[in-house]
N, C-alpha and C positions, 0 to 999 in steps of 0.2 A: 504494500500500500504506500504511496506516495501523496503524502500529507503540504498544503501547503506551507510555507515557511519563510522567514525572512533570509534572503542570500548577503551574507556578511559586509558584499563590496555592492547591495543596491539596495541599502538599506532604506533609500526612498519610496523605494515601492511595497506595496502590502503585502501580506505571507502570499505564494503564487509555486505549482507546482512548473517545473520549466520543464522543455523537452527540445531537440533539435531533430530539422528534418535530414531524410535520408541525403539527401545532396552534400549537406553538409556536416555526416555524422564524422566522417572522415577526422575532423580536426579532433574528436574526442578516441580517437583508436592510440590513445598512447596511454600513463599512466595518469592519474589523474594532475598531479604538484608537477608534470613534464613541462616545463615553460618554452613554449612555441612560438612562431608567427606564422599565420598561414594567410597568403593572399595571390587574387586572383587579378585576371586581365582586365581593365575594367574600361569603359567606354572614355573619352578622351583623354587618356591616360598619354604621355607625350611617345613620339621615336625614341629620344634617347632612353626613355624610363623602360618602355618595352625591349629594347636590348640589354640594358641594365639591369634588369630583375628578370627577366624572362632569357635571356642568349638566348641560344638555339633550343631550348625545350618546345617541341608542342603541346603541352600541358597545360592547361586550361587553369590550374593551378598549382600553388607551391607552396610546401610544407614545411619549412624551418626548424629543426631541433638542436639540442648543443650534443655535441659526440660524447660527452661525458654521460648521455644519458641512454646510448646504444644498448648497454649491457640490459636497464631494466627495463627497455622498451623489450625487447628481444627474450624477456624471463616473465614479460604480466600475462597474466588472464583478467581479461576485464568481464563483465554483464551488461549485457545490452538489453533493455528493455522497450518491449512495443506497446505502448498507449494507446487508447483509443481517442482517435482526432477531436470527438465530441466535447464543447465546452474548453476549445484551446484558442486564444486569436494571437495573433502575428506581431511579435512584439519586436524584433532586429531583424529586416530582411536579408540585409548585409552576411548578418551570423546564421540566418535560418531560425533563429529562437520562437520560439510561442511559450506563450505561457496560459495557466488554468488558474483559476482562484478555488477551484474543488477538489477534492480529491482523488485520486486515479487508483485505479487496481492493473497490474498490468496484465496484457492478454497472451504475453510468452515474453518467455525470460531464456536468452542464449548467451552461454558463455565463449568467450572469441580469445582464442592464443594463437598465436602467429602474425603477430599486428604489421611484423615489417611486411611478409609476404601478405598480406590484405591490405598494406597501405601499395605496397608493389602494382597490385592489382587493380587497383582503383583508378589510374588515370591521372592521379595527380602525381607532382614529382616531389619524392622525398632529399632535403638538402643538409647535410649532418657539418657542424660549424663549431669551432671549441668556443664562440662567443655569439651571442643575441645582439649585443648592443649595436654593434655596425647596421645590423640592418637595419632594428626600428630606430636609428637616428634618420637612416637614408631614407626609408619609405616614408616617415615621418615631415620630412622636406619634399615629396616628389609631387609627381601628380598621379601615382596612384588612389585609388579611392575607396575600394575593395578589399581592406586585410583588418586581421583579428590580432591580437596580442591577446596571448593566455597564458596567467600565470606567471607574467615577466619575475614579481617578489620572487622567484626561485632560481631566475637566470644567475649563471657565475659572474664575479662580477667584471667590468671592464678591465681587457690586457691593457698593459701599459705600452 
């Protein structure tokens, strides 16, 4: 059962059951404290920004993790749970989020190990980095408009 709740960093908003859609459950197939960026190709996003963050990948997105955290990507089992849509609306399109102000029961519950080869699989491109900070300064200055930061409190901190 999935109770609503207050989420610690949106503490403006009322107790709210969250959920993300299949498009973009992708950014959650890691551990949970995994500090990421994951962002996509986004409508006038400039040349240089599209060579810059995209080079030669065709992937429609890009997934960011720090190498330090290969090992426990590569050892988790997560649970994946499927909700029922009813009583959910559209709260981040950007992220995929919805949320519920009721509470949920799930209608199956799958456990998923092998996260690197189910991120492999997916279409987006996996980028392993000893450091975060580079990128969310550079995305943060671009003209991309389409990416997530999750979790950065756990990124290592800036090399010298």
């Amino acid at each position: 059962m999935f109770r609503p709740r207050v989420k610690a960093n949106r503490t403006e908003l009322p107790p709210v059951v969250w959920a993300v859609d299949e498009e973009r459950e992708f950014t959650f197939w890691v551990p949970r404290a995994c500090p990421r960026i994951v962002y996509w190709r986004s409508e006038g996003m400039s040349a240089e920004d599209e060579r810059r963050f995209f080079g030669t990948t065709s992937a429609p997105a890009v997934m960011a993790v720090e190498s330090g955290w290969l090992e426990r990507i590569q050892s988790a089992a997560l649970y994946r749970y499927e909700l029922p849509a009813d009583g959910f609306e559209r709260f981040d399109e950007i992220a995929g989020y919805s949320i519920s102000r009721v509470e949920k029961v799930p209608s199956s519950v799958t456990r998923m190990t092998g996260l690197l080869e189910r991120l492999a699989a997916s279409g987006i491109e996996l980028r392993l980095t000893p450091s975060l900070h580079p990128l969310r300064e550079a995305l943060l200055g671009s003209t991309v408009t389409r990416f997530g930061i999750h979790q950065f409190g756990n990124a290592s901190p800036p090399l010298a």
